[in-house]
N, C-alpha and C positions, 0 to 999 in steps of 0.2 A: 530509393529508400535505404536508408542508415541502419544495418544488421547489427550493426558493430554495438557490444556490450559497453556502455558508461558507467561510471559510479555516479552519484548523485545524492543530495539531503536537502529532501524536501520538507517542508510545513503546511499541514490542514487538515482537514475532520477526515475522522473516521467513519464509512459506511459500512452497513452488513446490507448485500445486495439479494434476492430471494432467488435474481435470474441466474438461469444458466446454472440451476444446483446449488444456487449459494455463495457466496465468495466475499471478501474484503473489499472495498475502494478507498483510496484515499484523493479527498478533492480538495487540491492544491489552492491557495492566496487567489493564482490569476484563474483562477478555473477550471484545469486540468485535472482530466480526471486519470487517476493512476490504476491498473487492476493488480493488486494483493496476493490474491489467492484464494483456497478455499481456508486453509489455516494460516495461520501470525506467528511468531517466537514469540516469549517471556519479553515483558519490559526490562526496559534497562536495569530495573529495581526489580528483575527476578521473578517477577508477579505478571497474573495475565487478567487478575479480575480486575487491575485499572486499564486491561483495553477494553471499551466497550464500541457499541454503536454511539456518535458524537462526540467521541473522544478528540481532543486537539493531542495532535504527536509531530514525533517531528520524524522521520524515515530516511535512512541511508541503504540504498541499493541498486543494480543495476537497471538502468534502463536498457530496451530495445530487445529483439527479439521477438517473438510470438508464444501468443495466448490462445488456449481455447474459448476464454472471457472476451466478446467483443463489445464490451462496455465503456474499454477507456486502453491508455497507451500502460503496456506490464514492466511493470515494475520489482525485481524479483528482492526484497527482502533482506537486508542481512543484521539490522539492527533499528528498533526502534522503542522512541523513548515518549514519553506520555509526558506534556509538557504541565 
């Protein structure tokens, strides 16, 4: 298994998941399901009340590594924009 940190920019919805305390997912085109966190950054436009739950975004951040979320592959964040 691949420890190793990638960058990556992905596209697809936005989930708020209720498990595990709550957290983010984003479910990728092919099905992939990505875990977020428990919080997001500000959209690209500064603002957070356009992420919602079913939000289409598009997300730039590292993959790989470990989650306490065993919902989907973590994905840590560094920039996303509400399409």
């Amino acid at each position: 298994m691949n420890m190793q940190a990638q960058t990556t920019t992905v596209r697809g919805t936005l989930h708020h998941s209720d498990l595990e305390g709550g957290h983010w997912q984003l479910i990728a085109a092919d099905s992939t399901v990505y875990v977020l966190g428990r919080k997001l950054p500000a959209a690209a436009d500064g603002t957070r009340e356009t992420i919602r739950d079913g939000a289409q975004v598009q997300v730039t951040g590292k993959t790989g590594g470990m989650s306490l979320f065993m919902t989907g592959q973590p994905l840590s964040v560094d920039s996303i924009e509400v399409l």
